[in-house]
BALOBA-1460 file (C-alpha; in Angstrom, 3 decimals):
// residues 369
<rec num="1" residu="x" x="160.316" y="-13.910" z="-32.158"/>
<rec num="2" residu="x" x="159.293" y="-10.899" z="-34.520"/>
<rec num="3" residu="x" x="162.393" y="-8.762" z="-34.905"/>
<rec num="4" residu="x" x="162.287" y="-4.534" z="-34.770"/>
<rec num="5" residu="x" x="161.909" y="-2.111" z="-37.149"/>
<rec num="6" residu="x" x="164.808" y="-0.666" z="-37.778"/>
<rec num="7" residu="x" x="164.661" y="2.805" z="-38.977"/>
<rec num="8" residu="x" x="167.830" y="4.751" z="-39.702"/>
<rec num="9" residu="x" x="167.520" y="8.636" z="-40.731"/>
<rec num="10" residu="x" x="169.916" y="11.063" z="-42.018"/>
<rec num="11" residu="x" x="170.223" y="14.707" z="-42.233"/>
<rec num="12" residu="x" x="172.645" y="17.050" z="-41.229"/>
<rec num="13" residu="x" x="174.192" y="20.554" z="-41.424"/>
<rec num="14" residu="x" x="171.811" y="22.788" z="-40.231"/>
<rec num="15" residu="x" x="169.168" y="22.859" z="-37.445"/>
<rec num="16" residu="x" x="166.765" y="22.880" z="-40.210"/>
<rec num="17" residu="x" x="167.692" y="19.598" z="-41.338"/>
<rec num="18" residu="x" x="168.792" y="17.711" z="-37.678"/>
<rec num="19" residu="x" x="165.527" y="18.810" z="-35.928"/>
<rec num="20" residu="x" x="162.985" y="17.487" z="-38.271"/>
<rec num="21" residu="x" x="164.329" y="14.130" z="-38.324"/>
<rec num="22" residu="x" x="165.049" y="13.708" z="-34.582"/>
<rec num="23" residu="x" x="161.118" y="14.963" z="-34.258"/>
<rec num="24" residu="x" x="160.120" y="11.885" z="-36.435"/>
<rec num="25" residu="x" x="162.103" y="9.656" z="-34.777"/>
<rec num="26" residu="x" x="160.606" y="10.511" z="-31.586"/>
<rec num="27" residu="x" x="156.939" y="10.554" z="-33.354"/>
<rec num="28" residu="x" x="157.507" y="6.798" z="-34.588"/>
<rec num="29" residu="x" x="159.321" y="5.237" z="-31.081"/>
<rec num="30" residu="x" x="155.758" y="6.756" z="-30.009"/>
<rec num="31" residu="x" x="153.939" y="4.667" z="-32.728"/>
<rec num="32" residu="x" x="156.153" y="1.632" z="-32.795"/>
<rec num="33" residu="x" x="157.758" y="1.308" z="-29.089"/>
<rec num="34" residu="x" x="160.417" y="-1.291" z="-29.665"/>
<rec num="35" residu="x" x="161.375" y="0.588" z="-33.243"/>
<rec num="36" residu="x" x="165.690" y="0.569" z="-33.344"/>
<rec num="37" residu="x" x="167.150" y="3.686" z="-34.682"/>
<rec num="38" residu="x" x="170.166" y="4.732" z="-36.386"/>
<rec num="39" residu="x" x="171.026" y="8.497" z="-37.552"/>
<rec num="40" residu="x" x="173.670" y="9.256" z="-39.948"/>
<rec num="41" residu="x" x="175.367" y="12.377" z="-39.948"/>
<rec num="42" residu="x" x="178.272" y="14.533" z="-41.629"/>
<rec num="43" residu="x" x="182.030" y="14.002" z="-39.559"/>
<rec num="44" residu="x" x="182.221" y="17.371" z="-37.809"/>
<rec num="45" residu="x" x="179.000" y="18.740" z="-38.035"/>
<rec num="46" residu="x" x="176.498" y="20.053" z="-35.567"/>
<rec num="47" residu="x" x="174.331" y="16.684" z="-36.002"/>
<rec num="48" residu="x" x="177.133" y="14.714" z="-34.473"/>
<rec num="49" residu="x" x="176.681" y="16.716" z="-31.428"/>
<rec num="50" residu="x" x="172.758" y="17.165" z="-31.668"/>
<rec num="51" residu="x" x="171.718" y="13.850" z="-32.559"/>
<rec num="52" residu="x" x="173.295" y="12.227" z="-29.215"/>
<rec num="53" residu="x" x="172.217" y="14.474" z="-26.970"/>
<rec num="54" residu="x" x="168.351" y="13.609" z="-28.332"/>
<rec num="55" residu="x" x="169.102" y="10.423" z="-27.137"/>
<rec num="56" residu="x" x="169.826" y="8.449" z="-30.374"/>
<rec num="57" residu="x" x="172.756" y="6.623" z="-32.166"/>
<rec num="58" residu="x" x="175.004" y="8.335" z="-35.210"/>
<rec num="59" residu="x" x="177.131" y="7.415" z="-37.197"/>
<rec num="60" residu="x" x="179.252" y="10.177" z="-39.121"/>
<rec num="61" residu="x" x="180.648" y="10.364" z="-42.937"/>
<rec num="62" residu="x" x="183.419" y="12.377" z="-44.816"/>
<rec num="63" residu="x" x="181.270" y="14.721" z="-47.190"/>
<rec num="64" residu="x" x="180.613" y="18.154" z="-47.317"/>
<rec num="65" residu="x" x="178.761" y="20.426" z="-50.147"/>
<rec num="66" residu="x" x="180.595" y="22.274" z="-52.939"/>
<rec num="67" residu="x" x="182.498" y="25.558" z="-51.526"/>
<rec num="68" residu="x" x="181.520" y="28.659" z="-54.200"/>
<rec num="69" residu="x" x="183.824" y="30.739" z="-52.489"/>
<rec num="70" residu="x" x="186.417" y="28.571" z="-51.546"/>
<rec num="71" residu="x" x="187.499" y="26.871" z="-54.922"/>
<rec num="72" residu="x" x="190.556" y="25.122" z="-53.929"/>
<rec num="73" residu="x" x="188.248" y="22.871" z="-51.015"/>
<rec num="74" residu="x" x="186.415" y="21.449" z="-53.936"/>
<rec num="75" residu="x" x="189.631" y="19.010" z="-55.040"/>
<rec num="76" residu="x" x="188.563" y="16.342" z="-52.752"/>
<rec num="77" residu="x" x="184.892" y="16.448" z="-53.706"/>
<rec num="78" residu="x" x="184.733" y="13.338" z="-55.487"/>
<rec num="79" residu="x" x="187.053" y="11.162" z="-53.500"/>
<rec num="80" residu="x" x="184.162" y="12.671" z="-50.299"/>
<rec num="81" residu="x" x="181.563" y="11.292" z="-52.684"/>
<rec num="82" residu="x" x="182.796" y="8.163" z="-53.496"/>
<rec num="83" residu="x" x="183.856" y="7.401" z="-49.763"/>
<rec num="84" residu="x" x="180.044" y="8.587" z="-48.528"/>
<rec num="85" residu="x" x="178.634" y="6.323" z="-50.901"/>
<rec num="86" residu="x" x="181.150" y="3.374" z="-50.049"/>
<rec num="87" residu="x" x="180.941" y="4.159" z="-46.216"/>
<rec num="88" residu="x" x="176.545" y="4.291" z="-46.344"/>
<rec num="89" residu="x" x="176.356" y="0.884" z="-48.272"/>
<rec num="90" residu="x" x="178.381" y="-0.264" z="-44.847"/>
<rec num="91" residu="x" x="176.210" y="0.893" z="-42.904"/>
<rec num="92" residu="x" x="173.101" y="-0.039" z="-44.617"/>
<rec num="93" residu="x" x="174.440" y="-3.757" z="-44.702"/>
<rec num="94" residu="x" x="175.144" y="-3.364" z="-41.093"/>
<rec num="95" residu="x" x="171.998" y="-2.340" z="-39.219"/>
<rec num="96" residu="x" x="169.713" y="-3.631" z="-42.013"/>
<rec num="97" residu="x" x="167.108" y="-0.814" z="-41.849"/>
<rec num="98" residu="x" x="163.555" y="-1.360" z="-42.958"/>
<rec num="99" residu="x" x="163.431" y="1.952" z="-44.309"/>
<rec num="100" residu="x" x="165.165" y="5.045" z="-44.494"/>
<rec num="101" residu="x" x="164.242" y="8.510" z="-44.209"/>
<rec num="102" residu="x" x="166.262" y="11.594" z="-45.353"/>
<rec num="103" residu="x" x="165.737" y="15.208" z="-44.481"/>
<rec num="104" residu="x" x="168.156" y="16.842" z="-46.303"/>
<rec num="105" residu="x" x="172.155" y="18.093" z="-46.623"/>
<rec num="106" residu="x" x="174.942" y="15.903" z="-48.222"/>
<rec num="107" residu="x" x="175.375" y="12.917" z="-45.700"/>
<rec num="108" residu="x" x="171.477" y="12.305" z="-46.521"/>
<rec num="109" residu="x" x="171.902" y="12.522" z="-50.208"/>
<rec num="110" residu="x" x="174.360" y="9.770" z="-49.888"/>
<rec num="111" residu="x" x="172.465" y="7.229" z="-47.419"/>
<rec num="112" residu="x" x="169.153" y="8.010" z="-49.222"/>
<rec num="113" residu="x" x="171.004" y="6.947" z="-52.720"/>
<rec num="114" residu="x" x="172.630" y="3.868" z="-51.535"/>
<rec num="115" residu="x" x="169.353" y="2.714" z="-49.660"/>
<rec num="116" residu="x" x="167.485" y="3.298" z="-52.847"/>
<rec num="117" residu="x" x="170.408" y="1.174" z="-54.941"/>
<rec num="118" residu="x" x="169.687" y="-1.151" z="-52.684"/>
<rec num="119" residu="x" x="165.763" y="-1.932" z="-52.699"/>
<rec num="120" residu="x" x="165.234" y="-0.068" z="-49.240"/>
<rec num="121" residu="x" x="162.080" y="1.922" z="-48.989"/>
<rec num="122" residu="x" x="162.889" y="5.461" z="-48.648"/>
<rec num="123" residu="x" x="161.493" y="8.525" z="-47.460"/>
<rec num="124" residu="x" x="162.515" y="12.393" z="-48.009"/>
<rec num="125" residu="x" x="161.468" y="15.210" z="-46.580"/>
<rec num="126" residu="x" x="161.621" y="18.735" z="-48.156"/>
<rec num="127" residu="x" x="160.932" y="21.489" z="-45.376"/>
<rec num="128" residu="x" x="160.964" y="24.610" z="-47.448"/>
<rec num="129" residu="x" x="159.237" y="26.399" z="-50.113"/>
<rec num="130" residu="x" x="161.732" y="25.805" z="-52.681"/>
<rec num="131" residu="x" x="163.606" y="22.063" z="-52.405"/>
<rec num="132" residu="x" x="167.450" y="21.995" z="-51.962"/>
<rec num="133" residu="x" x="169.616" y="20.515" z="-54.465"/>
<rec num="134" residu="x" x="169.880" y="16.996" z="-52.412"/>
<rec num="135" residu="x" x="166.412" y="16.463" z="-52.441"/>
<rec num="136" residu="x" x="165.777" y="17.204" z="-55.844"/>
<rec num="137" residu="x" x="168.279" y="14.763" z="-57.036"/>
<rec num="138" residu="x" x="167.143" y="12.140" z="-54.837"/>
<rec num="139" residu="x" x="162.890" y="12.506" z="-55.628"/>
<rec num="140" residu="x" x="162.962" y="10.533" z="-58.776"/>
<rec num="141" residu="x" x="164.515" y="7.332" z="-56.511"/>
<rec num="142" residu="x" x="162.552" y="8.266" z="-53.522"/>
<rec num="143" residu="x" x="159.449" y="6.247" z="-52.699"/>
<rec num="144" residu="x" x="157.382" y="9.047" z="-50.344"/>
<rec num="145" residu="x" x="158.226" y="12.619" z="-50.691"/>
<rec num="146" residu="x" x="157.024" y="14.993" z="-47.570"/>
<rec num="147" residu="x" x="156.739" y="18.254" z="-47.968"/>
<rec num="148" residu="x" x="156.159" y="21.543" z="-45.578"/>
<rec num="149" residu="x" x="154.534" y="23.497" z="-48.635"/>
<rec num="150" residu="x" x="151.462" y="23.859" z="-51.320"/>
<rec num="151" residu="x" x="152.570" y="23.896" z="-54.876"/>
<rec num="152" residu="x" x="155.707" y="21.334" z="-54.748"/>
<rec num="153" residu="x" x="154.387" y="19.106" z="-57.290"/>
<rec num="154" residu="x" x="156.699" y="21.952" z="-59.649"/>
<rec num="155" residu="x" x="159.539" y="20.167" z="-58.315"/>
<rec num="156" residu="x" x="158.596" y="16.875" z="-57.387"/>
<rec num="157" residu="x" x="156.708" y="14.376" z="-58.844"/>
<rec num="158" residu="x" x="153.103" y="14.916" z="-58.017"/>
<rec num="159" residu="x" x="151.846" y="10.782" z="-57.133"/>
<rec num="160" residu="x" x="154.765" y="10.303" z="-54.657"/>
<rec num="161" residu="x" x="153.485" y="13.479" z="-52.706"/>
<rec num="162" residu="x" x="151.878" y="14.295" z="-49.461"/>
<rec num="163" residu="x" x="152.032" y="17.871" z="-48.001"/>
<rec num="164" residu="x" x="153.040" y="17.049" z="-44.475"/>
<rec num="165" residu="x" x="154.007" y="20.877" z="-42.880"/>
<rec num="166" residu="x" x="157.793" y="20.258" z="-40.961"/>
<rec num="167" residu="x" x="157.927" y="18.052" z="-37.957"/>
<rec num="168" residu="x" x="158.994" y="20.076" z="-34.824"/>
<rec num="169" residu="x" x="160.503" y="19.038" z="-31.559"/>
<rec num="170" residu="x" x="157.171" y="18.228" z="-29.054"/>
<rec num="171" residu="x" x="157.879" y="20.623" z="-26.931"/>
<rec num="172" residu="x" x="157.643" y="23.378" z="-29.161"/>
<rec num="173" residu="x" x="153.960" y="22.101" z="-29.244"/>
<rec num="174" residu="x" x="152.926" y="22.799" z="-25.955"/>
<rec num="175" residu="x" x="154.251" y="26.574" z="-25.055"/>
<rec num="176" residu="x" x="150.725" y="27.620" z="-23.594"/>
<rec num="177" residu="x" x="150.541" y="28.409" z="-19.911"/>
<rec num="178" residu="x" x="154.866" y="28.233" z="-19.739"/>
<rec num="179" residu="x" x="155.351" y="32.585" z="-19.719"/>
<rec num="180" residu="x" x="156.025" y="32.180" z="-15.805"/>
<rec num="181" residu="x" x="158.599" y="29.429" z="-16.225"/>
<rec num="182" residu="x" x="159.987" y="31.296" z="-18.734"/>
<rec num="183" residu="x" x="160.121" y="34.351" z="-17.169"/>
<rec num="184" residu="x" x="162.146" y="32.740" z="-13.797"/>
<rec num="185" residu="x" x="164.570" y="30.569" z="-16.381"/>
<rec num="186" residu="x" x="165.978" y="33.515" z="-18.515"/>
<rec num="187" residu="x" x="165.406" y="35.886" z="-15.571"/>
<rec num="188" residu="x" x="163.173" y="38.508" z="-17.405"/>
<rec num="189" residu="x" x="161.007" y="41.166" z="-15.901"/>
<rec num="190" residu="x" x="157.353" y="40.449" z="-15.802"/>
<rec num="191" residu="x" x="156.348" y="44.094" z="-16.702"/>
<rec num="192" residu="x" x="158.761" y="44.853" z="-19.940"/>
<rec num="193" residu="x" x="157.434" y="43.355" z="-23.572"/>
<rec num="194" residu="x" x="159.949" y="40.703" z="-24.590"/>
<rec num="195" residu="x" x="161.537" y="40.775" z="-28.157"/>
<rec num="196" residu="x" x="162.663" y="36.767" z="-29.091"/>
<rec num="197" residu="x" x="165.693" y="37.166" z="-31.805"/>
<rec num="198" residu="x" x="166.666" y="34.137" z="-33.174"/>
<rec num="199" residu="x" x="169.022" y="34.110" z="-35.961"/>
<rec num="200" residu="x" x="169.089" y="30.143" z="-36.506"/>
<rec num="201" residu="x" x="170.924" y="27.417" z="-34.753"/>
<rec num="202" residu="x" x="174.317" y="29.152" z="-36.228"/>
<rec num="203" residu="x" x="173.143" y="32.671" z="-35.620"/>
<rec num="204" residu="x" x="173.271" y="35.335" z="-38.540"/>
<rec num="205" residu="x" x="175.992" y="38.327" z="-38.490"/>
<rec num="206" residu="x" x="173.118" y="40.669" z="-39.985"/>
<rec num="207" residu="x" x="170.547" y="40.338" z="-37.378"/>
<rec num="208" residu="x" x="173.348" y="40.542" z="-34.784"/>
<rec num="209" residu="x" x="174.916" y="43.672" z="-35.927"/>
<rec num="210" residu="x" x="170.760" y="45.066" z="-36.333"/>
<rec num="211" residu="x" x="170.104" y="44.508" z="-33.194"/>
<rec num="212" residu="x" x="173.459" y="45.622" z="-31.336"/>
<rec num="213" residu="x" x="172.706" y="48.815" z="-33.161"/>
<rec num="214" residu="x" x="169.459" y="49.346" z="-31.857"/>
<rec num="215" residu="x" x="169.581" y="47.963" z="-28.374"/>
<rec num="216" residu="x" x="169.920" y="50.742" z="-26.125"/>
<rec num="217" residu="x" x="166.819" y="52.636" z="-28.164"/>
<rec num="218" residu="x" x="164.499" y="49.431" z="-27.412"/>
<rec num="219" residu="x" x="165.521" y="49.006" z="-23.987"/>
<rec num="220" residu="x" x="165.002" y="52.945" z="-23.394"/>
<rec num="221" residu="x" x="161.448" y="51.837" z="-24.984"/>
<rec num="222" residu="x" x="160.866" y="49.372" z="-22.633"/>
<rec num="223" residu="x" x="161.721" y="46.168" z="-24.447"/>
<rec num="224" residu="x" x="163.557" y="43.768" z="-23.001"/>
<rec num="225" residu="x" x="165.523" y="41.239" z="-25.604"/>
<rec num="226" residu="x" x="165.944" y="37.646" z="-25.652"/>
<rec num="227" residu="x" x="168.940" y="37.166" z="-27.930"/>
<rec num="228" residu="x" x="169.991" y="33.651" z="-29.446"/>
<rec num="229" residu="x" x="173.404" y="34.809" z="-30.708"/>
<rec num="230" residu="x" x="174.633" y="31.783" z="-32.627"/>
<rec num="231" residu="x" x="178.005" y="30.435" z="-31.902"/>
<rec num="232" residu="x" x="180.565" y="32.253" z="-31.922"/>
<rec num="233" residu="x" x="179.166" y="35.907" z="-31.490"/>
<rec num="234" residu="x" x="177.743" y="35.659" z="-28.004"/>
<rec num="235" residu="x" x="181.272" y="36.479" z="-26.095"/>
<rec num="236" residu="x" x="181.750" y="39.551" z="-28.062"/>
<rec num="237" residu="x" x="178.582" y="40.877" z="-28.380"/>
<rec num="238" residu="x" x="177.701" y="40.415" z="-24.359"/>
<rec num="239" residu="x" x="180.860" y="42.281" z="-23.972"/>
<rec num="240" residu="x" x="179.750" y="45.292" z="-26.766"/>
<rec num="241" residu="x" x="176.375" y="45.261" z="-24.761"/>
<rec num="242" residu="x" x="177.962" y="45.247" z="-21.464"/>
<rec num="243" residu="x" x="180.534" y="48.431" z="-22.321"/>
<rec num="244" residu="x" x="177.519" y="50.613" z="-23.496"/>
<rec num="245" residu="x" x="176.090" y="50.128" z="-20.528"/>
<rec num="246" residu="x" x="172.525" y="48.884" z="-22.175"/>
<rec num="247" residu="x" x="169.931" y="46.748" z="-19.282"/>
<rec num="248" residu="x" x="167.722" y="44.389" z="-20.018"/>
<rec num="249" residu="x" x="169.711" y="42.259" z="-22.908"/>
<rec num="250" residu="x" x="169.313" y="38.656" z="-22.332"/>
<rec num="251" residu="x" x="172.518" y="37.074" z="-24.779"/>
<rec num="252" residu="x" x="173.146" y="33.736" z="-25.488"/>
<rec num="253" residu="x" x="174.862" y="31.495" z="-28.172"/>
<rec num="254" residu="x" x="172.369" y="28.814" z="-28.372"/>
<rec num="255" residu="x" x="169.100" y="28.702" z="-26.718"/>
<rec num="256" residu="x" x="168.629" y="25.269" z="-25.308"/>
<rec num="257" residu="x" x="164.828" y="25.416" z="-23.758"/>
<rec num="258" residu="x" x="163.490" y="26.805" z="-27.119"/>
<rec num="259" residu="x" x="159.355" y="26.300" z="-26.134"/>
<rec num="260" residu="x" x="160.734" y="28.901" z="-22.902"/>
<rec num="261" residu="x" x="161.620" y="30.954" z="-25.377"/>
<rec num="262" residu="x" x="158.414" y="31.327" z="-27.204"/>
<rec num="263" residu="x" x="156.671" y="31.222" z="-24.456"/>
<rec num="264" residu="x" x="158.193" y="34.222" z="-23.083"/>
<rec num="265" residu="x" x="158.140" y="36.405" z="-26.389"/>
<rec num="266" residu="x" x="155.533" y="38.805" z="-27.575"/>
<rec num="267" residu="x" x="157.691" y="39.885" z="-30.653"/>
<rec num="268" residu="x" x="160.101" y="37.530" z="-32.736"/>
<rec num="269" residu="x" x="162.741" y="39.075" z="-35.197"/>
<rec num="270" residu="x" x="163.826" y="35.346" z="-37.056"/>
<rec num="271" residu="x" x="165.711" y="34.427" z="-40.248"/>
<rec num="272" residu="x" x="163.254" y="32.177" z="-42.335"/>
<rec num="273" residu="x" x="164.608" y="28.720" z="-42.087"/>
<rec num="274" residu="x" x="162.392" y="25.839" z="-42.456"/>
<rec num="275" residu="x" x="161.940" y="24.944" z="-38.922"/>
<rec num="276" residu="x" x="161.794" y="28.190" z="-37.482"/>
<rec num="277" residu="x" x="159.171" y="29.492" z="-39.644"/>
<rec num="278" residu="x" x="157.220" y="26.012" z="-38.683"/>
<rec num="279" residu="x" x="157.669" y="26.583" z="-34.647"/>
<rec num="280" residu="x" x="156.739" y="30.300" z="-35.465"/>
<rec num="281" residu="x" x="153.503" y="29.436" z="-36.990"/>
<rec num="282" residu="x" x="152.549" y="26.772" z="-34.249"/>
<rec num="283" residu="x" x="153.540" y="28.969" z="-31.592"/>
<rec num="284" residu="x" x="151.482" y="31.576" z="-32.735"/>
<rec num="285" residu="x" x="154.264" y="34.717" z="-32.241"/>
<rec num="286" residu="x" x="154.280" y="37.921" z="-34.062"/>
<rec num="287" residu="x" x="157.354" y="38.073" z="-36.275"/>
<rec num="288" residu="x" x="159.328" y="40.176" z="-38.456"/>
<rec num="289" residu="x" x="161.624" y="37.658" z="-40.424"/>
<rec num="290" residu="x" x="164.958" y="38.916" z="-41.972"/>
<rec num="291" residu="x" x="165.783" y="36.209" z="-44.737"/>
<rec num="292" residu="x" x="169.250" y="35.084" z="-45.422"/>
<rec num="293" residu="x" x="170.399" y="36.122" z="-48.808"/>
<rec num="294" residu="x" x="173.416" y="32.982" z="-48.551"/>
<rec num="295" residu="x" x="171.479" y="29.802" z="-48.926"/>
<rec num="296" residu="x" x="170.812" y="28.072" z="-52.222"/>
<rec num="297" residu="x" x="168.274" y="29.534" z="-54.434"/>
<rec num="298" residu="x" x="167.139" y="32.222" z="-51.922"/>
<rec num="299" residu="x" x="164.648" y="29.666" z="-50.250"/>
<rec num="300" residu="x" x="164.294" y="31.866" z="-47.077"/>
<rec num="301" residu="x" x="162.965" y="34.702" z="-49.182"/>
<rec num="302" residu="x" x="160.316" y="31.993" z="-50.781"/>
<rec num="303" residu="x" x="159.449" y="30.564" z="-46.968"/>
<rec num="304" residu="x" x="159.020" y="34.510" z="-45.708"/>
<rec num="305" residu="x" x="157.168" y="34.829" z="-48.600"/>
<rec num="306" residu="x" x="154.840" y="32.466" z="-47.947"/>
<rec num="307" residu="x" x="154.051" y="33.568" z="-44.897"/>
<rec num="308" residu="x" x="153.596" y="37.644" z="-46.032"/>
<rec num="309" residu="x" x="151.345" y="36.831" z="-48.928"/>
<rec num="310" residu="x" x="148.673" y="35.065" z="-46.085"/>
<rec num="311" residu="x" x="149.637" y="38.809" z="-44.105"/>
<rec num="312" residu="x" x="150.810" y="36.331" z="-41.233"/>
<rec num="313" residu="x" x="154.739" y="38.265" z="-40.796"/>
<rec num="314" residu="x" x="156.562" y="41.167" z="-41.566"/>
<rec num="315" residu="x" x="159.706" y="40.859" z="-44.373"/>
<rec num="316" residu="x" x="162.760" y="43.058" z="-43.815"/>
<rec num="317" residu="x" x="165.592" y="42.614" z="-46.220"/>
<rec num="318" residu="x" x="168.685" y="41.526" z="-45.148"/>
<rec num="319" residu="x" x="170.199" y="44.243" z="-47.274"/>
<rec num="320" residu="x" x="167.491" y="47.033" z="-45.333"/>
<rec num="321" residu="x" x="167.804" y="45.499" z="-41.776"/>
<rec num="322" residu="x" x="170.721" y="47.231" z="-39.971"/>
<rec num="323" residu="x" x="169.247" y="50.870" z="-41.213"/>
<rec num="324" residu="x" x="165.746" y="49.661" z="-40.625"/>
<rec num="325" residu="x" x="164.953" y="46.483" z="-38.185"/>
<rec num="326" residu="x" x="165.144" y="48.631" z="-35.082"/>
<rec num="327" residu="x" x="162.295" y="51.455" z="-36.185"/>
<rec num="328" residu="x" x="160.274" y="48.373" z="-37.312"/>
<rec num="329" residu="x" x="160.427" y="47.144" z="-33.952"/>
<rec num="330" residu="x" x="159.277" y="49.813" z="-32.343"/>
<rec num="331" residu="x" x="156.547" y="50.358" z="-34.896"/>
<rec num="332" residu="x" x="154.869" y="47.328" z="-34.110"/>
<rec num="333" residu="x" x="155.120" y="47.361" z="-30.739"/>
<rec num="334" residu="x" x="153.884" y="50.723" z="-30.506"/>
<rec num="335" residu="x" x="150.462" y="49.017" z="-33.098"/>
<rec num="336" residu="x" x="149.038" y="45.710" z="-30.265"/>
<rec num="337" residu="x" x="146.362" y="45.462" z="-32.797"/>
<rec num="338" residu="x" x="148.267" y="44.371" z="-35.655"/>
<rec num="339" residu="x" x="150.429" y="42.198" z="-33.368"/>
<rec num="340" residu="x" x="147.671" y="40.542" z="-32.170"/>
<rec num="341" residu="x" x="146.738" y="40.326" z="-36.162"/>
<rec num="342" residu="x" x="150.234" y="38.641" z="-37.079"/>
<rec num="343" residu="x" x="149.883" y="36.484" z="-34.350"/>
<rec num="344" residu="x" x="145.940" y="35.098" z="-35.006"/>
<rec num="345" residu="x" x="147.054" y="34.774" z="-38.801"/>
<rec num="346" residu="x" x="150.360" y="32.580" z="-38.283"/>
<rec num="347" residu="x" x="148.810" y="30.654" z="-36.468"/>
<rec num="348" residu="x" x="146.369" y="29.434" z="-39.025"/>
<rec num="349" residu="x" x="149.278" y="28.054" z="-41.494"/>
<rec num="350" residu="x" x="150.313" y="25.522" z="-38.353"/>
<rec num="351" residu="x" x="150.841" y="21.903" z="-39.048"/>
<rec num="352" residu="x" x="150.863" y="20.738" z="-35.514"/>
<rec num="353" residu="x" x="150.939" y="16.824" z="-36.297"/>
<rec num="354" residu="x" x="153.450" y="17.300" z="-38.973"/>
<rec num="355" residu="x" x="155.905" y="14.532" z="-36.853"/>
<rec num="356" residu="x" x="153.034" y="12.596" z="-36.783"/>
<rec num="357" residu="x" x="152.243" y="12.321" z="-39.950"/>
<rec num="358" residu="x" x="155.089" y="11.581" z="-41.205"/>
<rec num="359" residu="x" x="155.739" y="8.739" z="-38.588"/>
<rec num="360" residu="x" x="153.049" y="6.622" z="-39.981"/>
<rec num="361" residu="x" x="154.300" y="6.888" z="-43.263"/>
<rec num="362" residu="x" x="157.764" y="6.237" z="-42.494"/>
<rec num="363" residu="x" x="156.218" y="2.752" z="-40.971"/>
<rec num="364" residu="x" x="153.835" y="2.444" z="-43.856"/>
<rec num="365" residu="x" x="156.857" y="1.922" z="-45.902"/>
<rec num="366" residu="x" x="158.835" y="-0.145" z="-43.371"/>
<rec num="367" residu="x" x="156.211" y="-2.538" z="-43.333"/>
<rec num="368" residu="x" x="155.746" y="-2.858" z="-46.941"/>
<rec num="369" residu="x" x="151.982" y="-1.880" z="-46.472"/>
C-alpha cells in the first residue's frame, strides 16, 4: 500500500508568518487528499494557539529571536539554538516528512536547517518586499524559494525563484456578495460608511491611540468604525470610547471572521504586514496603511511602498499618524472618486492563487519530480 505524503511546515510569531502556511496546507490537502501534516511552532507563541484551531497538528520548540532592547534575554540564545536544532532533527526523524516548507520566524529557521542537513526537500517562502533575516540565511540551502514580490532575485538566488504573491486563508477569497452578513454579525448600520482598522494580529499602539483620538470627529461625520484592537488594548480602549460617550465604535481584540470584515468596509486604515497587504489587494478595499517603524529592516515601509508607487494606497507615517490619520480619513471619504480609484488599482496587484501555487510546488518537491 502507497504510504502519504507527509508534509510538515513551520512558521511562527506573527500572523504574517502562521497564516500563509496554514493557507498552503489547506491548498495541498485540496491537491493531495490523504497528504499527513505536521506544523512546528515556537513554545508560547500565537502559532501554538492558531495552528490547532485550523485544524492541524504542532509541535512547539524553545527559541525566540535576539532581544535589541532587552540585552540580558539574549544569555540563553545559544543554548535556544542548539536545543531547536537538537529538538527539529527529532522531529524530522519522527514523522519522516517528504518535504518541508518554511514561512518564516525562528522555529522555521531551525526545522528548515535541520531538514536541509538532512537531504529533505525544502521550501521557503518570503512574503514581503524585503526578506527577513531567517529566510535569507536559509535561501542558499533551500531548494524552492516563493516569493510575494518582483525584484527578489537582489536577495535570493535568481534559478531557485518563482514569484508566487502570499497565500491567504480561502475565505478571504470570496468576500463578494457577504456586506449583509457582515452587516448582521458585527451589528453595523446599513446607512453609515464603515472604516475597517486593522492594526495586525497583535494590534499596533500607534494606530490605536490615532484612532481613539479621532473617533468622536468620524462618527460626528458619519463613519462608523470597525476596530481590530490587538490583544491587550481592547478592554481599555472600549472603556476610553465608552466614557466619551462616542456611537458607532465597533472594538474588538482580534477579529475572528476576517472576509466579514472586508466585506463590510469601504475604507481600511492597516499596518503593512505581508498578509494584510495581500488580503487588501485581493479584496479590493481602499486603504491608507500606517507602516510599523519596529520590524527588521523597515519591510512594512518597502511593502506600503510597493503598493503607493502603482498609486493603489495611501502612506501615513507612523511618526505623522496621531496628528494626521484622522483628517486623512475624512479627506478621502469626503473624494468617492479616488476611493473607487484605490480600490480598482489594488486590486490589480492580487495574486488570488498564491496558496495554490505554491501547493503544487510543495508536492513537486515531495515527490521528487
Amino acid at each position: 500500500m502507497k504510504k502519504p505524503l507527509k508534509i510538515l511546515l513551520s512558521g511562527g510569531g506573527t500572523g504574517g508568518h502562521i497564516f500563509p502556511a496554514i493557507a498552503i496546507a489547506n491548498a495541498v490537502k485540496e491537491l493531495q487528499k490523504d497528504a499527513e501534516f505536521l506544523f512546528v511552532g515556537a513554545e508560547g507563541r500565537m502559532e501554538m494557539e492558531k495552528v490547532p484551531a485550523a485544524g492541524f497538528k504542532i509541535e512547539g520548540l524553545w527559541i525566540s529571536g535576539f532581544q535589541r532592547k532587552k540585552i540580558i534575554k539574549n544569555l540563553a540564545l545559544p543554548f535556544k539554538i542548539i536545543s531547536s536544532l537538537m529538538r527539529s532533527r527529532k522531529i524530522l526523524k519522527s514523522f519522516q516528512p517528504d518535504v518541508v516548507v518554511g514561512t518564516g520566524g525562528y522555529a522555521s529557521g531551525a526545522v528548515v536547517r535541520a531538514a536541509a542537513g538532512m537531504r529533505i526537500p525544502t521550501l521557503i517562502h518570503e512574503g514581503n518586499s524585503f526578506p527577513g533575516i531567517t529566510n535569507k540565511l536559509l535561501a542558499r540551502k533551500a531548494d524552492k524559494i516563493c516569493v510575494a514580490f518582483e525584484g527578489m532575485n537582489k536577495y535570493f538566488p535568481a534559478e531557485k525563484l518563482l514569484v508566487t504573491g502570499n497565500p491567504v486563508r480561502a475565505d478571504i477569497l470570496m468576500t463578494a456578495n457577504k456586506r449583509e452578513d457582515a452587516i448582521q454579525f458585527f451589528g453595523l448600520q446599513r446607512e453609515r460608511l464603515t472604516l475597517l482598522v486593522i492594526g495586525g494580529s497583535l494590534g499596533a499602539g500607534t494606530i490605536n491611540k490615532s484612532i481613539l483620538e479621532c473617533a468622536e470627529v468620524l462618527s460626528r461625520a458619519g463613519i462608523q468604525i470597525l476596530w481590530q484592537a490587538g490583544k491587550g488594548y481592547g478592554t481599555a480602549l472600549s472603556k476610553k470610547i465608552s466614557e466619551q460617550g462616542i456611537g458607532h465604535v465597533f472594538i474588538h481584540e482580534f477579529i475572528q471572521r476576517m472576509d466579514l470584515a472586508y466585506a463590510a468596509a469601504d475604507l481600511v486604515v492597516s499596518r503593512a504586514g505581508a498578509i494584510s497587504v495581500a488580503e487588501l489587494c485581493i479584496t479590493g478595499k481602499a486603504v491608507i496603511l500606517v507602516p510599523s517603524p519596529n520590524v527588521a529592516e523597515d519591510h512594512q515601509t518597502k511593502n506600503a511602498m510597493a503598493l503607493v508607487g502603482q498609486s493603489a494606497a495611501i502612506l501615513v507615517k507612523d511618526s505623522e499618524a496621531v496628528s494626521s490619520l484622522g483628517n486623512m480619513v475624512l479627506d478621502l471619504v469626503k473624494d468617492p472618486g479616488k476611493m473607487s480609484e484605490l480600490s480598482k488599482r489594488i486590486r490589480t496587484l492580487a495574486h488570488p492563487f498564491a496558496a495554490e501555487i505554491i501547493a503544487k510546488e510543495v508536492l513537486k518537491l515531495a515527490k521528487n519530480e
